[in-house]
C-alpha positions in Angstrom: -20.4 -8.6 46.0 -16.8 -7.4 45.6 -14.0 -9.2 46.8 -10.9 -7.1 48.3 -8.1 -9.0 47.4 -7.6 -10.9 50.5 -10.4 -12.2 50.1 -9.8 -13.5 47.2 -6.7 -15.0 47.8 -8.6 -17.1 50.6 -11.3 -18.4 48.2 -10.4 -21.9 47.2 -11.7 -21.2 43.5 -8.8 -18.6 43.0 -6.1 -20.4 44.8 -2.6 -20.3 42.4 -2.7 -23.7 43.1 -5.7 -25.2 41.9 -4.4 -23.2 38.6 -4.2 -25.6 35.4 0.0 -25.7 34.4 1.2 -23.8 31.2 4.3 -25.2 30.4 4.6 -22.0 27.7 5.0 -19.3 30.8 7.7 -21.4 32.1 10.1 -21.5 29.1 12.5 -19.3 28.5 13.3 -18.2 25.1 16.6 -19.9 23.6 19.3 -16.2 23.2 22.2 -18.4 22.6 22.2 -17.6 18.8 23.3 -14.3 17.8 21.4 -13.1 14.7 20.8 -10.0 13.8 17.2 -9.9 15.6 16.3 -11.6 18.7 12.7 -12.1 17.3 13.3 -13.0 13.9 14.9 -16.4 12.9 17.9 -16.6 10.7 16.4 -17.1 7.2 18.1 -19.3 5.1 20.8 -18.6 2.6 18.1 -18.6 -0.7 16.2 -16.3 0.8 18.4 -13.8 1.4 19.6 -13.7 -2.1 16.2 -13.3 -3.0 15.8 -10.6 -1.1 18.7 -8.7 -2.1 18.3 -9.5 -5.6 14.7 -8.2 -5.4 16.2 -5.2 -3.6 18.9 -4.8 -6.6 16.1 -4.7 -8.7 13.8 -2.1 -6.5 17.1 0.4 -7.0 17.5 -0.5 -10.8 13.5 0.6 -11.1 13.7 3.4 -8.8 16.8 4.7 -10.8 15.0 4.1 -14.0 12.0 6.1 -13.0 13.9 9.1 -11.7 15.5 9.4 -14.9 12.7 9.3 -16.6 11.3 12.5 -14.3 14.5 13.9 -15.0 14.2 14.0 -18.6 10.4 15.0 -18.6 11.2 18.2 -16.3 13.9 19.1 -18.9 11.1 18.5 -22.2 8.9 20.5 -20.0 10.9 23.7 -19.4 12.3 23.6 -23.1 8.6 23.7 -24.3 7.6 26.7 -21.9 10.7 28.3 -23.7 9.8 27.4 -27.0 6.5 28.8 -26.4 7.5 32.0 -24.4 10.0 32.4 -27.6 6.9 32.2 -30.5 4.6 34.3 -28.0 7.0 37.1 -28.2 7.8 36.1 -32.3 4.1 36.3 -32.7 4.1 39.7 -31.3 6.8 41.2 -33.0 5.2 40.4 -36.6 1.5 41.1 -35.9 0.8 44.8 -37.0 0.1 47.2 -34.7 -3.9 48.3 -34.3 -4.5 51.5 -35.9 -5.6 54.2 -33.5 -9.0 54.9 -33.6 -10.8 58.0 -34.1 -12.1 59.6 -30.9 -15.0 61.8 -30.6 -12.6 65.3 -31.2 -12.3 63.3 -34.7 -16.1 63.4 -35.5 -16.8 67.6 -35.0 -16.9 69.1 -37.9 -14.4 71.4 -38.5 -15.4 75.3 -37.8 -15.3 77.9 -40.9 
């Protein structure tokens, strides 16, 4: 059977106060320190030079490797030049075809 709320409220078993005590629920959290997240504690001095040296270091890689893209994009379109540049060198100094002889070649000439 379902209890209505009422009725719950009026069974002993689910009284508030026959309730065990959590002392967590009635503590507040402690706002008096200002840091730069409520949530987060305030690490300590090490660790934030860790952090920002391991962040220095993240930007020196990430600069590094975006060179590196840079100068392989500029190899990349100097070879396509290169080749585009023999392509047409390789067409200039191939001979051209002969033409070939078409069927009006092949009748034998009248008398």
């Amino acid at each position: 059977m379902v209890k209505t709320p009422s009725q719950a409220r009026q069974d002993p078993e689910h009284d508030p106060e026959n309730l065990p005590h959590v002392d967590a629920l009635d503590a507040t959290p402690d706002t008096t320190e200002t840091t730069g997240s409520s949530f987060a504690p305030a690490a300590p001095q090490a660790d934030r030079d860790r952090l920002k040296r391991q962040m220095r270091e993240q930007a020196e890689t990430i600069k590094a490797l975006q060179d590196q893209l840079h100068h392989a994009t500029v190899a990349l379109t100097d070879s396509q030049h290169t080749q585009d540049e023999l392509n047409s060198l390789i067409q200039q100094l191939t001979p051209s075809r002969r033409e070939t002889p078409g069927p009006h070649r092949l009748q034998p000439k009248g008398q």
